[in-house]
ZADO-1210 file (C-alpha; in nm, 4 decimals, padded with zeros to 6 digits):
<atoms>
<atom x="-00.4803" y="03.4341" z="03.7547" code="UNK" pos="1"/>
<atom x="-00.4815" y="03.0649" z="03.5626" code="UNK" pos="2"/>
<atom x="-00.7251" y="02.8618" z="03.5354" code="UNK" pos="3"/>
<atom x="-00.5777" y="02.6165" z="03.6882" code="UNK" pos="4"/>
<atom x="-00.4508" y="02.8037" z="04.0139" code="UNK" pos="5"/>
<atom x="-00.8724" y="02.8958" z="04.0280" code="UNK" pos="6"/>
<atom x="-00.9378" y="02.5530" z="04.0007" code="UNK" pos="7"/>
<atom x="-00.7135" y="02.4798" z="04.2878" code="UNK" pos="8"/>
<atom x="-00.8629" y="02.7307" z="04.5262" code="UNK" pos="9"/>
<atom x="-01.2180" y="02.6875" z="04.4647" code="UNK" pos="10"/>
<atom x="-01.1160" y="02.3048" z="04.5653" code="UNK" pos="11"/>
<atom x="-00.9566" y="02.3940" z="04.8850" code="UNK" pos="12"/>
<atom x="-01.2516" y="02.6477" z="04.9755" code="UNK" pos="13"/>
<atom x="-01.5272" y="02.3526" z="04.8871" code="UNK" pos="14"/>
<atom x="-01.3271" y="02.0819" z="05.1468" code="UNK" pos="15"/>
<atom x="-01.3162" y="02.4279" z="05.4035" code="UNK" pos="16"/>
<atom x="-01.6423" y="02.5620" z="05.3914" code="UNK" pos="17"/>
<atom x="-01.8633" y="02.2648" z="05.3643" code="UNK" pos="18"/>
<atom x="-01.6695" y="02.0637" z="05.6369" code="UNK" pos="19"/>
<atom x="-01.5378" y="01.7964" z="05.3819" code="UNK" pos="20"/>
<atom x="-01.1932" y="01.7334" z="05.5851" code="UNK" pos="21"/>
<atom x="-01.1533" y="01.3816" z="05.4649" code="UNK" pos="22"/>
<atom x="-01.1031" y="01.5153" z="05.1106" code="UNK" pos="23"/>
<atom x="-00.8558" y="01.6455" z="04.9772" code="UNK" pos="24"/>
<atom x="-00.7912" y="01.8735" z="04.6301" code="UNK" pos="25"/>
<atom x="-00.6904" y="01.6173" z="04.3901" code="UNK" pos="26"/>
<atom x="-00.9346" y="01.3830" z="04.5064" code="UNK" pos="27"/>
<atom x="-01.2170" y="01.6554" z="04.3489" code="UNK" pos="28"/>
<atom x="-01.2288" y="01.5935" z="03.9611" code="UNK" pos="29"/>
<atom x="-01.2752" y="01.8965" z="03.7543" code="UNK" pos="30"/>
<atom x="-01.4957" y="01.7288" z="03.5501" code="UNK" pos="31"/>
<atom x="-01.7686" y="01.5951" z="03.7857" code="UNK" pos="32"/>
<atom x="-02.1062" y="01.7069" z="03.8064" code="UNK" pos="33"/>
<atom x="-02.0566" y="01.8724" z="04.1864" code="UNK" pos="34"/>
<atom x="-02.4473" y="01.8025" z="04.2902" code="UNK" pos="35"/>
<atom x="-02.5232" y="01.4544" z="04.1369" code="UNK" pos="36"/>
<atom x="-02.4565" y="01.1441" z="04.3198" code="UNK" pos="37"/>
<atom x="-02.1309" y="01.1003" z="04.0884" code="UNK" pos="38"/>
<atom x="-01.9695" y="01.3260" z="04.3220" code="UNK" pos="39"/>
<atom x="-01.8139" y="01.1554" z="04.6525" code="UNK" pos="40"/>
<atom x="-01.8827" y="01.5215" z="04.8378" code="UNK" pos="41"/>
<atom x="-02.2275" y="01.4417" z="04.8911" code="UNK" pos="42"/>
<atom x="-02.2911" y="01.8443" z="04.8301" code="UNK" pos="43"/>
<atom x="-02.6489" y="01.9284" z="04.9007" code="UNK" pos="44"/>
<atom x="-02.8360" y="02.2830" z="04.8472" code="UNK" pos="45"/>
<atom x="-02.6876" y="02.3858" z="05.1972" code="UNK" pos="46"/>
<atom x="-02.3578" y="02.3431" z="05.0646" code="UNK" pos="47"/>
<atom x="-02.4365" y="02.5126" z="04.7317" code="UNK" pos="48"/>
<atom x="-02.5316" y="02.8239" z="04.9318" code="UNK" pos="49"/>
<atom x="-02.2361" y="02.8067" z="05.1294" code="UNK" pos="50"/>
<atom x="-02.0185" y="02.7789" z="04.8101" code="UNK" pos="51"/>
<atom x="-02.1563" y="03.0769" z="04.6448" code="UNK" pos="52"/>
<atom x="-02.1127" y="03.2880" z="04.9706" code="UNK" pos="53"/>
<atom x="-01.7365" y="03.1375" z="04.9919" code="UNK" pos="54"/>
<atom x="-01.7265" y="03.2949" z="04.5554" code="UNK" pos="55"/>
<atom x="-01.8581" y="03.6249" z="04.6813" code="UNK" pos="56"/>
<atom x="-01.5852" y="03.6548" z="04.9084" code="UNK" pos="57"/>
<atom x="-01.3478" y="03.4796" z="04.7598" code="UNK" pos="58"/>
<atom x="-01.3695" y="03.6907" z="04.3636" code="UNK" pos="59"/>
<atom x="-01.6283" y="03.8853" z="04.4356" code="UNK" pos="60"/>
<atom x="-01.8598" y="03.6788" z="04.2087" code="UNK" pos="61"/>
<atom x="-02.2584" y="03.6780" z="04.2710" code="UNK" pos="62"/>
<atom x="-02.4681" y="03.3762" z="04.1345" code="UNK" pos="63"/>
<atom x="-02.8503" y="03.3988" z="04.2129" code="UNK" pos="64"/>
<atom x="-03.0027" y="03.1376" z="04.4433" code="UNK" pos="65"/>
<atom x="-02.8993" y="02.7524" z="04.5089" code="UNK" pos="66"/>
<atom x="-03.1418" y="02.5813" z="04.2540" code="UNK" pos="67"/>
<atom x="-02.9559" y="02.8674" z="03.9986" code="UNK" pos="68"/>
<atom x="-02.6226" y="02.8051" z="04.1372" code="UNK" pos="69"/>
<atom x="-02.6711" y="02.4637" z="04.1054" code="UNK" pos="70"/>
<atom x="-02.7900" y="02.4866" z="03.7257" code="UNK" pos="71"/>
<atom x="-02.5341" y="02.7163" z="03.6505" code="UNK" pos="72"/>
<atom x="-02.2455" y="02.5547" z="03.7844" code="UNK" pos="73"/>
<atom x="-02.2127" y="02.2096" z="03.7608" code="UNK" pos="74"/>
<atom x="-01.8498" y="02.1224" z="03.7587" code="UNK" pos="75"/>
<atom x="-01.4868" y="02.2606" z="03.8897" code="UNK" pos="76"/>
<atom x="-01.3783" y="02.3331" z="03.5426" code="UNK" pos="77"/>
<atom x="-01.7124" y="02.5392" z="03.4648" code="UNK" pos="78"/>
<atom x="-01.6763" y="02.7240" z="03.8130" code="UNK" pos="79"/>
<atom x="-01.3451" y="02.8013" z="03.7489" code="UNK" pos="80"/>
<atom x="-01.3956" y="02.9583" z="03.3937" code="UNK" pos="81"/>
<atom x="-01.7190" y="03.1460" z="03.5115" code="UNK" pos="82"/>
<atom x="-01.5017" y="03.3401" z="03.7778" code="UNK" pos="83"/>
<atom x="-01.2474" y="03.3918" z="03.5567" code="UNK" pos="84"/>
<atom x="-01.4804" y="03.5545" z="03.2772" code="UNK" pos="85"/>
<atom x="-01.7013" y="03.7560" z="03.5273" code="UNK" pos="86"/>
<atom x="-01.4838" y="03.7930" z="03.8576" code="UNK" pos="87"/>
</atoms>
């Protein structure tokens, strides 16, 4: 699977899971910092749990807790490349 296709669905699976309906795909940058105020989603450790449940099921990819989640994922492009090296 591309990168880029990853990218895509880990995008739509953010706006789904953590009730962000007035966002769309291409209005998520692949280059900001998900959990800092830079990001218009307003994510918050909720959320992160909720995204790395949506991973599990999604590849198949575990990440430990939120505050780890959070530290070791901080942007699209990094979440994308971590599930396609270890999904």
């Amino acid at each position: 699977m591309s990168i880029e296709k990853i990218k895509q669905e880990i995008k739509e699976m953010i706006i789904e899971e953590c009730e962000k309906d007035e966002f769309t795909p291409s209005d998520i940058p692949d280059d900001v910092e998900l959990f800092s105020p830079k990001c218009e989603l307003e994510l918050d450790s909720l959320d992160a749990l909720t995204i790395s449940m949506g991973l599990k099921k999604m590849y198949g990819v575990r990440l430990g807790d939120s505050k780890e989640f959070r530290r070791t994922v901080t942007t699209i492009e990094k979440l994308a490349e971590y599930i396609k090296n270890n999904g």
